[in-house]
Backbone and ligand atoms as CSV (ligand in chain L), in Angstrom:
chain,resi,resn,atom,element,x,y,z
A,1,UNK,N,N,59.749,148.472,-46.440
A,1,UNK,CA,C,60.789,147.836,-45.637
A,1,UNK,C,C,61.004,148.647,-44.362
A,2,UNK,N,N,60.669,147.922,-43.314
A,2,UNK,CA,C,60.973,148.474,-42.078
A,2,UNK,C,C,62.608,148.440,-41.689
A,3,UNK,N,N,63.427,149.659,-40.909
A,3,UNK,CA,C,64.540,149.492,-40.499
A,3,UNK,C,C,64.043,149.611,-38.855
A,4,UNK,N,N,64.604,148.815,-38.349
A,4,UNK,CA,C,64.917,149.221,-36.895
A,4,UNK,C,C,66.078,149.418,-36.065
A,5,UNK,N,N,66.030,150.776,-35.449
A,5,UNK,CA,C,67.602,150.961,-35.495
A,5,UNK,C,C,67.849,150.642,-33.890
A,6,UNK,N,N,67.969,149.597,-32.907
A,6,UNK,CA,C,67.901,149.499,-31.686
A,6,UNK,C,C,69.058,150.197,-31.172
A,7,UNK,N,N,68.716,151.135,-30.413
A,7,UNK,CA,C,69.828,151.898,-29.477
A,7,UNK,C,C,70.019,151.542,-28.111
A,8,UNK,N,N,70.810,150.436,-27.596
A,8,UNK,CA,C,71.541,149.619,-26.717
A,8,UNK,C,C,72.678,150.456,-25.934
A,9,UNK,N,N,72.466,151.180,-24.505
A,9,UNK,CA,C,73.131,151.627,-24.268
A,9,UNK,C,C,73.909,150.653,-23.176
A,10,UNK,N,N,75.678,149.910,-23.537
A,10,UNK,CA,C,75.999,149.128,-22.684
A,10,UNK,C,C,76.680,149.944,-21.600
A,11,UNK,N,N,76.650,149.674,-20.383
A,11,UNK,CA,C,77.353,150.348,-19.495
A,11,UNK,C,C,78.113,148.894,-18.567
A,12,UNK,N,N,79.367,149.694,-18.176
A,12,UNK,CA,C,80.204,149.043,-17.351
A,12,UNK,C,C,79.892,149.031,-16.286
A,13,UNK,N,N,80.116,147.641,-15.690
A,13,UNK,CA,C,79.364,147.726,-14.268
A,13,UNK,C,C,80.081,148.614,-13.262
A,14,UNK,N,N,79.553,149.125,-12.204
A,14,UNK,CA,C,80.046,150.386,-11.514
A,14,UNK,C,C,80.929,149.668,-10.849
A,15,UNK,N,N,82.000,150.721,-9.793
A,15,UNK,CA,C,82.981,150.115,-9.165
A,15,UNK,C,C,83.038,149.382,-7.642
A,16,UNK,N,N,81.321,149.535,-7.282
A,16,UNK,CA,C,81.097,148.921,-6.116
A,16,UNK,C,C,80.944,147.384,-6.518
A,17,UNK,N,N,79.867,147.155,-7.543
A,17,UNK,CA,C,79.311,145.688,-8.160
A,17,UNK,C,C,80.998,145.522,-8.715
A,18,UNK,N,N,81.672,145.862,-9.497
A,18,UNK,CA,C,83.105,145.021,-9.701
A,18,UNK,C,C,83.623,144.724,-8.293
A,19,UNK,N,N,83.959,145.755,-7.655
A,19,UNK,CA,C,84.415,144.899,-6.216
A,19,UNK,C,C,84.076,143.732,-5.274
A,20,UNK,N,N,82.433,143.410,-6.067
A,20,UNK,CA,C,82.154,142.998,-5.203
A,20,UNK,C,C,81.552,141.614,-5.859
A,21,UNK,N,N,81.849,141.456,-7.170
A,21,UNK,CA,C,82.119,140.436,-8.025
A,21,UNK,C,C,80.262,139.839,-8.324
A,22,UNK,N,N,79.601,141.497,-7.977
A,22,UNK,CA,C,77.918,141.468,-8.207
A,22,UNK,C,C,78.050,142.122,-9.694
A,23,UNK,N,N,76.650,141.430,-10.207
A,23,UNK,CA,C,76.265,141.785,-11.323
A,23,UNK,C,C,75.522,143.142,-10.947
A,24,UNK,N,N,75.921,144.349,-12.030
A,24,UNK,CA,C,75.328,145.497,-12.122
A,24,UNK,C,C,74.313,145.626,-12.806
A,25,UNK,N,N,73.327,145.883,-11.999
A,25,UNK,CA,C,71.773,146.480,-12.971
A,25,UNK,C,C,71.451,147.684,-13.429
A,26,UNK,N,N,71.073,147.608,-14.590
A,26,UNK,CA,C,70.794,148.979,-14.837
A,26,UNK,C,C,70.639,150.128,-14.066
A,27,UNK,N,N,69.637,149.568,-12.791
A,27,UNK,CA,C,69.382,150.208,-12.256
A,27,UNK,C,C,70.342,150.353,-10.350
A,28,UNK,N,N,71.169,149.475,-11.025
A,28,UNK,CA,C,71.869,149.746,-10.066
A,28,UNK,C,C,71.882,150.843,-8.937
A,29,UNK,N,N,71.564,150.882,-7.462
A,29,UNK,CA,C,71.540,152.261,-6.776
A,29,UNK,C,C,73.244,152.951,-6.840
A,30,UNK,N,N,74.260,152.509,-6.746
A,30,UNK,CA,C,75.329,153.331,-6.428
A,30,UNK,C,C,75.957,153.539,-7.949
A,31,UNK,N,N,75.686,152.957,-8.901
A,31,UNK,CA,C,76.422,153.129,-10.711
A,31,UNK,C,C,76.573,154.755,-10.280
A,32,UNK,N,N,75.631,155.585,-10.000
A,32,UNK,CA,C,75.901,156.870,-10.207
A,32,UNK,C,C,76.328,157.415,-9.386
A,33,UNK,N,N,76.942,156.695,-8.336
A,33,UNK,CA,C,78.195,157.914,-7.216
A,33,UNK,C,C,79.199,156.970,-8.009
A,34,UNK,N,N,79.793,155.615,-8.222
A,34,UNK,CA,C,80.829,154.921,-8.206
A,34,UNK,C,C,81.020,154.492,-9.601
A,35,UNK,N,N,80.677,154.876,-10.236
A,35,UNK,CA,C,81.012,154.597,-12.087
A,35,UNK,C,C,82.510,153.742,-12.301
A,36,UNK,N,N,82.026,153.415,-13.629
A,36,UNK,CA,C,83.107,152.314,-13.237
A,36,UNK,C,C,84.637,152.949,-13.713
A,37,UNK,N,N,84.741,154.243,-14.295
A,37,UNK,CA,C,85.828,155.133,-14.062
A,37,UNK,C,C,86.599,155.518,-12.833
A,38,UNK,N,N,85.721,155.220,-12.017
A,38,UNK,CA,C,86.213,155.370,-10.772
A,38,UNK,C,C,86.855,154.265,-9.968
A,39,UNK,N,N,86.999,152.874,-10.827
A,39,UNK,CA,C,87.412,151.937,-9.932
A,39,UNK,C,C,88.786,151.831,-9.197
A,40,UNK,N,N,89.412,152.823,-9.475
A,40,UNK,CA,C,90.874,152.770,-8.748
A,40,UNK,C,C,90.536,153.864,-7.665
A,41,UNK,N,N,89.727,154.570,-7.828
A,41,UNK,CA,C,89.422,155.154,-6.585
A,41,UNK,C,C,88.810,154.543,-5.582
A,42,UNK,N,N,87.579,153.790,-6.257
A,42,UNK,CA,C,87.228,152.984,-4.819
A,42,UNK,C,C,87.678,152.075,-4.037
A,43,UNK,N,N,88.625,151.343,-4.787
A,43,UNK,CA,C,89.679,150.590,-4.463
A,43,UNK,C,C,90.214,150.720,-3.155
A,44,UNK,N,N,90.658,151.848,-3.219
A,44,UNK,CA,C,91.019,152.887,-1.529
A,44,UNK,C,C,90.166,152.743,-0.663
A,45,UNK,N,N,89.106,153.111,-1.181
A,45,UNK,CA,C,87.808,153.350,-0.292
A,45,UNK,C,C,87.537,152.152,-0.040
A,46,UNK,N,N,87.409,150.965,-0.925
A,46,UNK,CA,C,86.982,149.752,-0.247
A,46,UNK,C,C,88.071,149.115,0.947
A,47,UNK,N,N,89.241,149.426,0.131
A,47,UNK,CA,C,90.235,149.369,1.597
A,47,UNK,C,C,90.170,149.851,2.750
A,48,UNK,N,N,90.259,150.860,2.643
A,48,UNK,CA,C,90.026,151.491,4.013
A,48,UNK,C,C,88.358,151.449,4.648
A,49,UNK,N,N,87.069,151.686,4.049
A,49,UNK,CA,C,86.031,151.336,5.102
A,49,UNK,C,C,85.228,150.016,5.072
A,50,UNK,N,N,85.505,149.611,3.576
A,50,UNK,CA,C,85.096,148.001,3.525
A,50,UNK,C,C,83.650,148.781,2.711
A,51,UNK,N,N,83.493,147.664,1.885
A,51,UNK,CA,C,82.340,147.364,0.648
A,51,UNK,C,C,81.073,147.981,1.804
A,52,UNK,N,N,80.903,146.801,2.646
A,52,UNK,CA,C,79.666,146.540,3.008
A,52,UNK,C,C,79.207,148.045,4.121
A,53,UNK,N,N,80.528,148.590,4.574
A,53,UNK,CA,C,80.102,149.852,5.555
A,53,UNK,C,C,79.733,150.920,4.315
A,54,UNK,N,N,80.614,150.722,2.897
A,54,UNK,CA,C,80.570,152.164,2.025
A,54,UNK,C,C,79.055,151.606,1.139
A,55,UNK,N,N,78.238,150.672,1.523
A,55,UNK,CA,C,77.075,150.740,1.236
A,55,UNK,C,C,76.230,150.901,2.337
A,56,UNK,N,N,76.219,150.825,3.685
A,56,UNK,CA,C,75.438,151.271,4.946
A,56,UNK,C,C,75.291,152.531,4.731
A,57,UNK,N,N,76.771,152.814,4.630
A,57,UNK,CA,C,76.685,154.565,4.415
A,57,UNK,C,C,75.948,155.493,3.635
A,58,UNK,N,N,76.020,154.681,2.416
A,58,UNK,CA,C,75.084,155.373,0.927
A,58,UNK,C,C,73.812,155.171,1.130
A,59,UNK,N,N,73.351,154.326,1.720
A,59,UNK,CA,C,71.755,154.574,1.904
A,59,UNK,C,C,71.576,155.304,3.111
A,60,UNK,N,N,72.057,155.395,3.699
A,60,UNK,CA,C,71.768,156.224,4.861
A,60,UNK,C,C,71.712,158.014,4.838
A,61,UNK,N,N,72.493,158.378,3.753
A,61,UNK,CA,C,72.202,159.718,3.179
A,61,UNK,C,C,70.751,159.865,2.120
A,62,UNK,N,N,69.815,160.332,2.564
A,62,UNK,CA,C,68.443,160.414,1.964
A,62,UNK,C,C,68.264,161.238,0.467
A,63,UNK,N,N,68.929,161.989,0.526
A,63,UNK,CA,C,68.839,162.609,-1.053
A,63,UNK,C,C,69.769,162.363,-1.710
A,64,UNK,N,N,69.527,162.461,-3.057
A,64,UNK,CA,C,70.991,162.508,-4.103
A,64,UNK,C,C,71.778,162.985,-4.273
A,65,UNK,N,N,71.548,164.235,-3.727
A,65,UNK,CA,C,72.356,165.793,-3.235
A,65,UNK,C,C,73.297,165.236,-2.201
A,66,UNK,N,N,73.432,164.624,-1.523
A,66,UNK,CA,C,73.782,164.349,-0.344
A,66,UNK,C,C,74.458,163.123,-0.403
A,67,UNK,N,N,73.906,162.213,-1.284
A,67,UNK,CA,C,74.573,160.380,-1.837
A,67,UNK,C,C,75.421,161.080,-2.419
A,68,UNK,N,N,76.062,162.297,-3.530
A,68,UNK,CA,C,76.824,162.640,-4.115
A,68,UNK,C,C,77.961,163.417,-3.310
A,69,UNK,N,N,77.538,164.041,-2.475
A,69,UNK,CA,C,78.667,164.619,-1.103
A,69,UNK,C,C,79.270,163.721,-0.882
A,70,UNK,N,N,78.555,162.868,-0.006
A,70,UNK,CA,C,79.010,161.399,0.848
A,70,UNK,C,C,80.082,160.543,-0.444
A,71,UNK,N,N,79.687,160.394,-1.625
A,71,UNK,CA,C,80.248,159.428,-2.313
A,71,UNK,C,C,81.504,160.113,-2.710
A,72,UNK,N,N,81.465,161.510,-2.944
A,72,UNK,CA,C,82.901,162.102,-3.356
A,72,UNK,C,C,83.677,162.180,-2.105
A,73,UNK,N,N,83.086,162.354,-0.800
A,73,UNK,CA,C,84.001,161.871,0.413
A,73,UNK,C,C,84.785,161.072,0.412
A,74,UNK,N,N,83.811,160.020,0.756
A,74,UNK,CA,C,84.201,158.098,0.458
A,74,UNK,C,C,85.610,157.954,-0.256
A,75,UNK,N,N,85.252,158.733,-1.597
A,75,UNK,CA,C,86.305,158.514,-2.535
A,75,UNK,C,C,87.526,159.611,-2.127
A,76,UNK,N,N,87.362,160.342,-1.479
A,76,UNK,CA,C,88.731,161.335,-0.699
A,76,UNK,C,C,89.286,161.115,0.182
A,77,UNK,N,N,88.823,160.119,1.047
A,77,UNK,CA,C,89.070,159.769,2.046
A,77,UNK,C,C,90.035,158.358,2.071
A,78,UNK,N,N,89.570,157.777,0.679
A,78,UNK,CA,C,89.782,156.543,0.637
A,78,UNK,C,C,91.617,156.740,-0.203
A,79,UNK,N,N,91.438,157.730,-0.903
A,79,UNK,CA,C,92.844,158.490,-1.612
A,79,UNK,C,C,93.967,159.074,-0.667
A,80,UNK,N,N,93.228,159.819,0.237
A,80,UNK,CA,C,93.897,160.451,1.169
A,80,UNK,C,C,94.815,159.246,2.359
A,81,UNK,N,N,93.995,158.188,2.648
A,81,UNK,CA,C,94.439,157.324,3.331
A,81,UNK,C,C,95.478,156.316,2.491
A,82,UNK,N,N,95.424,156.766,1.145
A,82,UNK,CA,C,96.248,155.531,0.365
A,82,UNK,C,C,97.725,156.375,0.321
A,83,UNK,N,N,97.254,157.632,0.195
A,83,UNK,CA,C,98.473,158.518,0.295
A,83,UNK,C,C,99.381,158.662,1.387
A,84,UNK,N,N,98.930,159.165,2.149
A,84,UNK,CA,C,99.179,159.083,3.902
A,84,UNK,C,C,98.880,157.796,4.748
A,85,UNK,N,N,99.337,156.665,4.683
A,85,UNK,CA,C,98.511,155.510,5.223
A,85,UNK,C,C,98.707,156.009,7.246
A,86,UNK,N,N,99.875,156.783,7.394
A,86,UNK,CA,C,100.029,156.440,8.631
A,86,UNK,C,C,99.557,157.674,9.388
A,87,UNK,N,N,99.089,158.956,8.606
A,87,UNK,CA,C,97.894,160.125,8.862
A,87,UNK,C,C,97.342,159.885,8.350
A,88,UNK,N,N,96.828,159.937,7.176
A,88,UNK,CA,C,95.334,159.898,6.572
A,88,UNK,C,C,95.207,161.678,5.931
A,89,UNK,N,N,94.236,162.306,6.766
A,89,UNK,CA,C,93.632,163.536,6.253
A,89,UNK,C,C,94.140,164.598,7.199
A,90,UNK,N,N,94.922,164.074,8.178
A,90,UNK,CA,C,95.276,165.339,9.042
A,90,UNK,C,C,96.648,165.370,8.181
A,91,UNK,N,N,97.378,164.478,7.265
A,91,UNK,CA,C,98.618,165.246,6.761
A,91,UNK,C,C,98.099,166.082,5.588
A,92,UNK,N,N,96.810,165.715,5.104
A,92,UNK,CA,C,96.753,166.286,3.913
A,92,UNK,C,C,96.555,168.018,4.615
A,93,UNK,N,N,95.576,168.031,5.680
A,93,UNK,CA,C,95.485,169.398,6.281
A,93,UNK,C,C,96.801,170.276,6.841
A,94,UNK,N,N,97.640,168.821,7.325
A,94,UNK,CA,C,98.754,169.977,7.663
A,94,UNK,C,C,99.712,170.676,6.710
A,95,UNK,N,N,100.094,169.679,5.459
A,95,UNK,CA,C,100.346,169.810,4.219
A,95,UNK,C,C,99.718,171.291,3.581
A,96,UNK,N,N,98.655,171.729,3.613
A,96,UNK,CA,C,97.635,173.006,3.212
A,96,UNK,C,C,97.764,173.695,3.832
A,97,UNK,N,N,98.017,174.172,5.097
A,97,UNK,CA,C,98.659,174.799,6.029
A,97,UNK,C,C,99.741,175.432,5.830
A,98,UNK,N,N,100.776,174.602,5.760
A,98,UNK,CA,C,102.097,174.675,5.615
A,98,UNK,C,C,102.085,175.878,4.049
A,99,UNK,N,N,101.533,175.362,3.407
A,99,UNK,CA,C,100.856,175.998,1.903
A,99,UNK,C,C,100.298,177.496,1.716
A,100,UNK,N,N,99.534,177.305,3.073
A,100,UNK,CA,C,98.732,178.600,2.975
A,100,UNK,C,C,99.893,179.711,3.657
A,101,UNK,N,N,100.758,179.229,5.223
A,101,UNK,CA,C,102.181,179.955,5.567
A,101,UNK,C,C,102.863,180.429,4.403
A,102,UNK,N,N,103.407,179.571,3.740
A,102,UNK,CA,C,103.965,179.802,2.804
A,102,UNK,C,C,103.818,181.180,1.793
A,103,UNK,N,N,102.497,180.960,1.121
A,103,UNK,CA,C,101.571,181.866,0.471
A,103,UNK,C,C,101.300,183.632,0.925
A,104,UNK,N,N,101.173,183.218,2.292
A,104,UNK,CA,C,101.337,184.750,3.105
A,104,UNK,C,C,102.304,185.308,3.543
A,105,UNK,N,N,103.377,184.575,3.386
A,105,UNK,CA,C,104.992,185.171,3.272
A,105,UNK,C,C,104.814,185.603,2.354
A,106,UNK,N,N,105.008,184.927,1.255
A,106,UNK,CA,C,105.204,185.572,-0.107
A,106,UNK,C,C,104.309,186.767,-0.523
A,107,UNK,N,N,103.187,186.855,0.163
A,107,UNK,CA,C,102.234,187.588,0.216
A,107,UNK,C,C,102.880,189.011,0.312
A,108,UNK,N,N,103.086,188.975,1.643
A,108,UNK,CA,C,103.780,190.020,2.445
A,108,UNK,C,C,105.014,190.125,1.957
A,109,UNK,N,N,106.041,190.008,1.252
A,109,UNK,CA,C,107.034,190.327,0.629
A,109,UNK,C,C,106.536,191.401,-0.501
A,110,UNK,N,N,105.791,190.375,-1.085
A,110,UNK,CA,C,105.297,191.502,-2.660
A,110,UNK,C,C,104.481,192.998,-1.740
A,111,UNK,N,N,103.800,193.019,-1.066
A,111,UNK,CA,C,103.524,194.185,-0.368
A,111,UNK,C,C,104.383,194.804,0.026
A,112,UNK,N,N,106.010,194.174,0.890
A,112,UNK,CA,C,106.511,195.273,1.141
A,112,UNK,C,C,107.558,195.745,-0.160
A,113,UNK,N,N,107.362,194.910,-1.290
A,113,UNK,CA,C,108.036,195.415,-2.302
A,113,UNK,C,C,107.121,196.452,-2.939
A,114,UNK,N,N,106.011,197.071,-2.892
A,114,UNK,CA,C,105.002,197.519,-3.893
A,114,UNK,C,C,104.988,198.928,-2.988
A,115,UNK,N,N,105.165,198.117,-1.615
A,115,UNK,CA,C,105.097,200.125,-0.465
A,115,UNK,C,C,106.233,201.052,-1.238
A,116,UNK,N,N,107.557,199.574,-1.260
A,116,UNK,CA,C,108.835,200.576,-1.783
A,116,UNK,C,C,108.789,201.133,-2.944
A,117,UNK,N,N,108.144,200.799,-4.206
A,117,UNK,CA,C,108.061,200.965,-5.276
A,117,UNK,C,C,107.038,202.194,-5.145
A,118,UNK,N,N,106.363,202.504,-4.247
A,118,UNK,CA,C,105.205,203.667,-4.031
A,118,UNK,C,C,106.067,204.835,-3.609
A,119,UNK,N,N,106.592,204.337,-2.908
A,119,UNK,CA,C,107.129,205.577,-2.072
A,119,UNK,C,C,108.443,206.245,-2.971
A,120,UNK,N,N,109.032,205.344,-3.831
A,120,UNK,CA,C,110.023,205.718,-4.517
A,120,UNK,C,C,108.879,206.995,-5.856
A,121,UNK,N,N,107.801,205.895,-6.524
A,121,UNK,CA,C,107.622,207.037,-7.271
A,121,UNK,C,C,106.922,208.364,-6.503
A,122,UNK,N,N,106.210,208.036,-5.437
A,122,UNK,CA,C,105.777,209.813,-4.890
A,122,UNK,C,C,107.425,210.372,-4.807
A,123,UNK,N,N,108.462,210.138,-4.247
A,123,UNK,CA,C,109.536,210.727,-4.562
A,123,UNK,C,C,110.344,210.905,-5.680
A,124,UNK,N,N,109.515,210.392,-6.592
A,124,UNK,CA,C,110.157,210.561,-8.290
A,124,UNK,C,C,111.519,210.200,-8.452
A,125,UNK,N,N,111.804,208.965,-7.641
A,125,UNK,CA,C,113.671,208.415,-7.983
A,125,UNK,C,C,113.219,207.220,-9.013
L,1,ZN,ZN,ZN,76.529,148.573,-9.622
C-alpha cells in the first residue's frame, strides 16, 4: 500500500496582488518584499505613491539586496506619511533630534554628577 503524503504549501496572496485585486502566483515577483503580513503597511504606501509607481520602482532596483532596501523604504515612507500626513519624514527627523537634545542633556548632567561624586571621594567626604 502506497501512502502519499502531498505537501501543499498555501500562501496568501502578497499585499501588492490584494491591492490590486490580481491573482498571486507562486511566483509572484514582489510576495517577497510585500507579504501578505504586511498589508496594512502597504496600504500607506499604496496611498501615498500609488500601486503602479511602487511597482516601477521595484523593478528598477536590480538585485534583491537592493528590492529589499527599496521595499522596506516604500513601507517607511508610506507609515511615516500616514503618521505625519502634513510632514511626512522631516517630522519624524525632527522628532529624533529633539530626542537625541534631549539625551545629551541628560548626558551631561550624569557627568557632571559623577565629576562631583569623584572629587568628593579623592577628598574622602
Ligand atoms: Zn503577489
Amino acid at each position: 500500500m502506497d501512502v502519499q503524503i502531498i505537501n501543499v504549501v498555501i500562501r496568501e496572496p502578497c499585499a501588492l496582488c490584494t491591492t490590486t485585486n490580481k491573482t498571486c502566483s507562486q511566483n509572484c515577483e514582489f510576495a517577497p518584499y510585500f507579504p501578505a503580513e504586511k498589508k496594512l503597511e502597504y496600504k500607506n504606501a499604496h496611498e501615498l505613491f500609488g500601486t503602479p509607481s511602487i511597482m516601477k520602482m521595484m523593478r528598477f532596483a536590480p538585485t534583491t539586496e537592493e528590492k529589499c532596501m527599496l521595499a522596506s523604504s516604500i513601507l517607511t515612507e508610506g507609515k511615516v506619511w500616514k503618521d505625519y500626513p502634513a510632514k511626512g519624514g522631516f517630522e519624524t527627523i525632527r522628532k529624533l533630534k529633539w530626542e537625541i537634545l534631549q539625551r545629551k542633556f541628560y548626558l551631561n548632567k550624569l557627568k557632571e554628577k559623577m565629576k562631583v561624586v569623584e572629587e568628593e571621594t579623592k577628598l574622602g567626604l
